[in-house]
Every structure is written in C-alpha cells, then in structure tokens.
C-alpha positions in Angstrom: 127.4 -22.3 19.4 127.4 -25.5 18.3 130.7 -27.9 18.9 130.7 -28.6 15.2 130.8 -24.8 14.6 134.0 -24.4 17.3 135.6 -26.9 16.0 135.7 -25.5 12.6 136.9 -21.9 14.1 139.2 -23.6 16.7 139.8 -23.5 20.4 140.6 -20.1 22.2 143.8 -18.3 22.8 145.3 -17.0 26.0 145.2 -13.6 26.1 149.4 -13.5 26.4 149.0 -16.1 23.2 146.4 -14.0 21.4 148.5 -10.7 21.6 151.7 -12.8 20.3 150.2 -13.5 17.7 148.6 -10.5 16.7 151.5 -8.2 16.6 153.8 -10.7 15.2 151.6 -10.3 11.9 151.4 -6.2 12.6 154.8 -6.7 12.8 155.7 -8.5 9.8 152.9 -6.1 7.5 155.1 -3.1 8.5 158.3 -4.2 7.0 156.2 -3.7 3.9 154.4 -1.2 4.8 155.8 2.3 6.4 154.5 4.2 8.6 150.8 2.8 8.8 150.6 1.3 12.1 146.9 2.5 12.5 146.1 1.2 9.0 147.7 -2.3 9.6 145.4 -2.6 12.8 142.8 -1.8 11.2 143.0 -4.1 8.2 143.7 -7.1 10.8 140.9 -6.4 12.8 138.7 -6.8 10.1 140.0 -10.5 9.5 139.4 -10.7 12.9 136.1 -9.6 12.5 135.0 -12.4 9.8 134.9 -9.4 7.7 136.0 -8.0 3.8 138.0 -5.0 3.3 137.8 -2.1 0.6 140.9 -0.2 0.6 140.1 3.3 -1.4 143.0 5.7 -2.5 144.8 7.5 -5.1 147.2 5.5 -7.4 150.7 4.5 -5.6 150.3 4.7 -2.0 150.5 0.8 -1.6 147.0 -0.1 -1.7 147.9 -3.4 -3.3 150.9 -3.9 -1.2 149.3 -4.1 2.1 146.4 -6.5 0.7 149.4 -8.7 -0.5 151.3 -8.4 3.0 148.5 -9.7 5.1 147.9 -12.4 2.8 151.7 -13.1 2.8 151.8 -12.7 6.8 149.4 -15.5 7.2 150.5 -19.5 5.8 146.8 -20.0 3.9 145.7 -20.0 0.8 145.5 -16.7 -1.2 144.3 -15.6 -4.8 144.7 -12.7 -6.5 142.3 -11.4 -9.3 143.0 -8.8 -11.6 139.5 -6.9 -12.2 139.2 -6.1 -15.7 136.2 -4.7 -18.6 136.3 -8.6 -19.4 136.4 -10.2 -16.3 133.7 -12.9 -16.2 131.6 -14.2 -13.2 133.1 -18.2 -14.1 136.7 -16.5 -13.6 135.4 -15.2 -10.1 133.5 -18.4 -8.8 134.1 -21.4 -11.0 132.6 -23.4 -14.1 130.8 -26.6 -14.6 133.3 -28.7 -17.4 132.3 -31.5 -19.6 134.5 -34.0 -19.2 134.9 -36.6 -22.3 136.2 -39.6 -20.4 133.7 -39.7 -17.5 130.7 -37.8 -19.4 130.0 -35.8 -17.1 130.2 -32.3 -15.7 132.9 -31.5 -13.2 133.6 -28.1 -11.4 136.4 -26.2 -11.8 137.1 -23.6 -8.7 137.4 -20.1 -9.4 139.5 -17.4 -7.7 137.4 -16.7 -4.7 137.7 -20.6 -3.3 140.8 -19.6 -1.1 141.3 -18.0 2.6 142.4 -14.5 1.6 141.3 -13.5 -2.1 142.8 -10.3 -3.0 140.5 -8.5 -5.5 142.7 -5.3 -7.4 140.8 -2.4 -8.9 137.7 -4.1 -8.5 135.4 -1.1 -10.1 136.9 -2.0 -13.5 135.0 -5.2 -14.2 131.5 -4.7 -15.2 128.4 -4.9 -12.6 127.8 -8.8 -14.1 131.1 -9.8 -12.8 131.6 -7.6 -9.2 128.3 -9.6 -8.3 129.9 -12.6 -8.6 130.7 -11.4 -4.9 128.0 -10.9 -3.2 127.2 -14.6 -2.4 130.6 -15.6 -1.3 131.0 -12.7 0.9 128.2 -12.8 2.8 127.0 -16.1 3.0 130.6 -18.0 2.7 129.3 -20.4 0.1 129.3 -20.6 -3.8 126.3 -21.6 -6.0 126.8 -22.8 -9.8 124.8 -24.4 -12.2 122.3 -25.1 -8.5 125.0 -27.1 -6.8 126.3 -24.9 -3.6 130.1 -25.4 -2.5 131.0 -24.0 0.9 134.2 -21.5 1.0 137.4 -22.4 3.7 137.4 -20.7 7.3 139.1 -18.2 7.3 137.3 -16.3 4.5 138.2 -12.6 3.8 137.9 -10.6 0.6 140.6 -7.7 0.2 139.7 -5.3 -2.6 140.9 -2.2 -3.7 139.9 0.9 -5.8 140.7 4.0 -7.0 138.5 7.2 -6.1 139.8 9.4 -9.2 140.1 8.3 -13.1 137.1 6.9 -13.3 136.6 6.7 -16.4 135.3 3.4 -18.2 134.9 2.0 -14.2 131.8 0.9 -12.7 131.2 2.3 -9.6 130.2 -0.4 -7.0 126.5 -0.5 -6.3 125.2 -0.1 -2.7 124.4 -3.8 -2.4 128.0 -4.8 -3.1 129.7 -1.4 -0.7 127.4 -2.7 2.2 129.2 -5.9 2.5 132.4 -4.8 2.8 133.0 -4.2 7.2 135.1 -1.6 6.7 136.6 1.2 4.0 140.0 2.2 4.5 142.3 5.1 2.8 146.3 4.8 3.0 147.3 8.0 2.5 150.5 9.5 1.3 153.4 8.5 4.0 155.2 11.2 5.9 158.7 12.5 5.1 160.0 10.0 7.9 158.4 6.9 6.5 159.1 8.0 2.9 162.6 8.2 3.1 162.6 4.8 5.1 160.5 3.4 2.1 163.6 4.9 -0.4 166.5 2.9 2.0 164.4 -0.3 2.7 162.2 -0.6 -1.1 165.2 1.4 -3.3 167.1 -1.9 -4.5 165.0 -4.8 -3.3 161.3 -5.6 -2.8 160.8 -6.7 0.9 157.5 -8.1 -0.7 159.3 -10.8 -2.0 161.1 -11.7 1.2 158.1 -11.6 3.8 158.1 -15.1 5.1 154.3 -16.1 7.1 154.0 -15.6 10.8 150.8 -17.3 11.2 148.3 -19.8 9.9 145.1 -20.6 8.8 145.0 -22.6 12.3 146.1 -19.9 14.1 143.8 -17.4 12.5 140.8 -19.3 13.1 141.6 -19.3 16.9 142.5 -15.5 17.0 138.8 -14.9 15.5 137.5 -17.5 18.3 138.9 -15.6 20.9 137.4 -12.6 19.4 133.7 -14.0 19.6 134.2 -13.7 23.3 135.0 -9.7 24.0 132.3 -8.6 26.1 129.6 -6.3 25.0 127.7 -4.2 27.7 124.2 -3.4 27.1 125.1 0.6 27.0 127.6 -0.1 24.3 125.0 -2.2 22.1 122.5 0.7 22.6 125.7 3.4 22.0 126.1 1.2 19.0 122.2 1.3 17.1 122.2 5.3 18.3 124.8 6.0 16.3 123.4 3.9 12.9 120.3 5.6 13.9 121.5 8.9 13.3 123.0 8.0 10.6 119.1 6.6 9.0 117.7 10.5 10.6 120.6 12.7 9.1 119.3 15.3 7.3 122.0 15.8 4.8 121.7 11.7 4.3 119.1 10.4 1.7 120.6 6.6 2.4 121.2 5.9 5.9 123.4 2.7 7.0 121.9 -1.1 7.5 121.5 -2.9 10.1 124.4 -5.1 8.4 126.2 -2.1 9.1 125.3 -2.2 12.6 126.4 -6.1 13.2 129.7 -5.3 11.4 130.2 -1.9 13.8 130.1 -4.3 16.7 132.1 -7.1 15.3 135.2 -4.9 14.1 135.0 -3.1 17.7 135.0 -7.0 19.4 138.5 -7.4 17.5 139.7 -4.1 17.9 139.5 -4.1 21.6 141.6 -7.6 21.5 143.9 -6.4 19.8 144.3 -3.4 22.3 144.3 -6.2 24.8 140.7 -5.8 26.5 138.2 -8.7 26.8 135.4 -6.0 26.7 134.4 -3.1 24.2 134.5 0.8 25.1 132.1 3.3 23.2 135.6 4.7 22.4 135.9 2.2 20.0 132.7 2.7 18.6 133.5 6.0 18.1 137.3 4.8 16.3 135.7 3.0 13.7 132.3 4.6 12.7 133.8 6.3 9.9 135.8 3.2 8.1 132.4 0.8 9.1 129.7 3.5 8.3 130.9 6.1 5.7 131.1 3.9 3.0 127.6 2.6 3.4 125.6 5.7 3.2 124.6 8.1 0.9 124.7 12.1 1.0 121.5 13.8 -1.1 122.1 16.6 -3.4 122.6 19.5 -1.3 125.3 18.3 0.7 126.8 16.9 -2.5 127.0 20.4 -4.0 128.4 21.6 -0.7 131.0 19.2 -1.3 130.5 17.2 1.8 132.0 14.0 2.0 130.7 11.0 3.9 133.1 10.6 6.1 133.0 14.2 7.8 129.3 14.3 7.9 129.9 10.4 10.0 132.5 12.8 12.3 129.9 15.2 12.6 127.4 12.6 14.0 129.7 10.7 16.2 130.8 14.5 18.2 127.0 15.6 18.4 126.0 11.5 20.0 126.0 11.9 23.7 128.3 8.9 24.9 126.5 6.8 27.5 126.5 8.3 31.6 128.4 5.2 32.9 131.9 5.3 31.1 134.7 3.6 32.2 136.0 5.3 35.5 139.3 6.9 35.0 142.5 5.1 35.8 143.5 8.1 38.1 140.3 8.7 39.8 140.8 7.9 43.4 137.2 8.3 44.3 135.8 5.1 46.0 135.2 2.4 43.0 131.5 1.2 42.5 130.7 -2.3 41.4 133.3 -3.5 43.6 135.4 -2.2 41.3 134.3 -3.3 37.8 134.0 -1.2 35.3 130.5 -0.8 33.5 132.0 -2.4 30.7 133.9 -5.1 32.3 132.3 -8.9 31.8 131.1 -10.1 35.1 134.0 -12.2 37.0 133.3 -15.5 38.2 
C-alpha cells in the first residue's frame, strides 16, 4: 500500500483504542435501537469492511432507524434519499448547470457525494435511477457528462427495502444486489425490548437526541486497523469452498461471485476486530455466509415451488462444508501446545 493511500485511510489504532471506539458507537446505536446487539455489529462491521448495507424487512421494525443511528453515531457527512417512481439519476449523482455569469457548465453534487448516504425504500425508484449506484458503490467515484469526481473516505451506502407489498416496486437486479457486502433482516423485538422501546420511544424520540461518538477521522483509522487482521491460508481456502458450493448447489441456478468472495473475507477481517482478534476463525466465516451470500444467489424453480429460501439453503451448505483439520486448539485443552503455542490462525509473532 502506497503512503498516499494510508494517509487518506489514516494511521492504526491500538487494539485497547480500536475496541473503545468500536463499542462506544455500538453503544450509542442501541439507545436507538433495542434489543439488536447482533444486528448493530453487524451493520458496523460492514463500515468497517469498506462495504454497503441492504437492510430487508417488513414495514416498522426500525429499518430506517438503525441506518439513521449509525450515520448519527459517527460526526461525517450524511444524506438521506427518499427513493421514489420519479426519482431521477441527476438527484442521485449530480448535474452539469449552465451558469449565465461565467458561461459555462458547473456541477452540482447530488445525494451520494457524502460519507454515509442513507438510501430508503430503494426498490421504489425505477431501474434508470437505482443504477445511478452502481458506479459510486463500487468504484468510489462519480462520472457525469465524462468528467469523474472521486467520492470522500469513508464511503458507505445504507439502503433499505421491503420484502412484501411490492407492488409498483422494482425489484433490484442482480448487478445492483451483488454490490451490497451484506443483507440484513431486523426482526420484530422481543417482549423485553418492546416494552423498553414503549418507556424509552413513548414520549420522546431518542433519534433526535443521539449526539456523535466518532468521526470521519476516527472511522478511517478503525478500517485501517481492520486491513491488518490476519488471514491464514486454511481460512482463505475455507472461504472459496464455501462460494464454491454455493456456484455447485443443485437447488442454485445463480451461484455467488467472486465479489462475493472478497466481501466474505473483508466483513470477517472486521468482525473478528470487533471481537477483539487480530486474526480470522472459519467460525466467522461461517457467522456471516448467510447475510454476505444469501442475497447474491439465485434458487431455480424447483426449490422456489418448495418454498425454499436463500438463506436456509446458504445454512444448509455451511453445516454439510467440512471446516478445515487445524482449528484453533481449545482454550481448555491441556494437551502439549504445537507451534510453540500459536494457534493455526494466529499471525506469526515477531
């Protein structure tokens, strides 16, 4: 890596700095959100990750919320767009204006030139408009009228759908789903966090209060220190065997990319940060193939009429992959330790 290219991400954290961080934001999400500890991980690590989110559920559970708490958690810029039938591309990425006085054309920015951009009910603007995103999110750069504009670091897209009523959506095509890291559902809350949700949400919004914990700064060294989690060989092979199965499925006719496959690894560098490990477990792998992978593939017509979804026939390939042989030894084996005791996983100490 270049030093041009570090010093736009920043410097790394110390581990003891790094997990500060990290749950102060976890922490500040869930006074919004109740009850979704897993979810809130989840949706950081794919910041983290240098990766876009597509949260997926029925109307009410706080999809919107938690895409407006992590933007609110984090001091950087943030833009909200309301996807609609007449949504056009210019609203998404900007337009060329004549301006009288100079005689010339000068660009106006549109929504997505900010840190966080919050996209809501994306499948209601028309195909024309929802690929508007597909430049910006994976190559971080805008192109209008032939003149290319370079998006801020961090850069994360946040957008959210709903499975049922679709009628007069447009379901995102495959190009646009396979550049999203991860899909994630928030499900209804349990009686526990419901009632806390009545006390805390019943007379005020806690929305409106959440005050940043974080910064773009700060963010940017978070994801450096996430570029350095370890990666064994065995969990890089784990990794392309379990995309693989996904391409040899039979009840697949669309098998995940090898985007997919780059993104699997990527979101399992940050989750095992966040877990405070400097090195990735197939464990993780295993955490996260359904939210990277189920969203990316496509059943074929016989497993459709047998109603099954994506994400159990993802569960059903992750039990039936063997993990690799050398697994991290157990904390309460007392068996001598090979390696001199480093795990198979563990980076090599200087």
């Amino acid at each position: 890596m270049t030093q041009q290219t570090w010093d736009e991400v920043g410097g790394l954290l110390p581990h003891d700095e790094f997990r500060a961080a990290s749950e102060a934001i976890v922490g500040n999400i869930e006074q919004v959100i109740e009850g979704k500890t897993a979810t809130v991980r989840l949706a950081l690590a794919v910041l983290l990750a240098e990766g876009h989110l597509l949260i997926e559920d029925v109307p009410g559970v706080g999809k919107t919320k938690l895409a407006k708490a992590l933007a609110r958690s984090i001091d950087c810029s943030v833009r909200r767009i309301q996807f609609t039938p007449d949504l056009l591309p210019s609203d998404v990425t900007g337009v060329s204006v004549y301006n009288q006085e100079t005689h010339d054309f000068e660009f106006r920015p549109g929504a997505v030139f900010a840190n966080l951009v919050v996209g809501d009910e994306i499948n209601r603007a028309s195909p024309k408009t929802q690929s508007a995103l597909l430049e910006c999110m994976e190559e971080r750069q805008v192109t209008v009228d032939g003149v290319t504009y370079q998006l801020q670091t961090p850069f994360m897209v946040i957008a959210t759908q709903n499975p049922i009523e679709m009628e007069g959506t447009y379901p995102l095509p495959e190009a646009q789903r396979d550049r999203f890291t991860a899909r994630i559902a928030m499900g209804y809350p349990g009686p526990e966090a419901e009632l806390a949700m009545l006390d805390g949400h019943g007379a005020t919004d806690p929305l409106q209060e959440l005050r940043p914990v974080s910064d773009a700064a700060i963010v940017r060294r978070l994801i450096a220190h996430v570029r350095q989690v370890h990666v064994a060989d065995a969990v890089k092979q784990y990794a392309i065997d379990l995309v693989t199965a996904t391409r040899e499925a039979p009840d697949l006719r669309l098998g995940a990319s090898p985007r997919a496959t780059l993104q699997l690894l990527r979101t399992a560098r940050a989750v095992a940060a966040l877990e405070g490990r400097d090195y990735v477990l197939p464990d993780d792998l295993q955490v996260l193939a359904v939210p990277v992978l189920a969203h990316r593939i496509i059943p074929t017509a016989d497993a459709q009429l047998a109603r099954r979804t994506t994400d159990a026939i993802v569960s059903e390939l992750v039990h039936r992959l063997p993990l690799p042989h050398d697994r991290k030894r157990s904390p309460y084996d007392t068996r001598p330790a090979p390696n001199n005791g480093r795990g198979p996983y563990e980076p090599r100490r200087p």
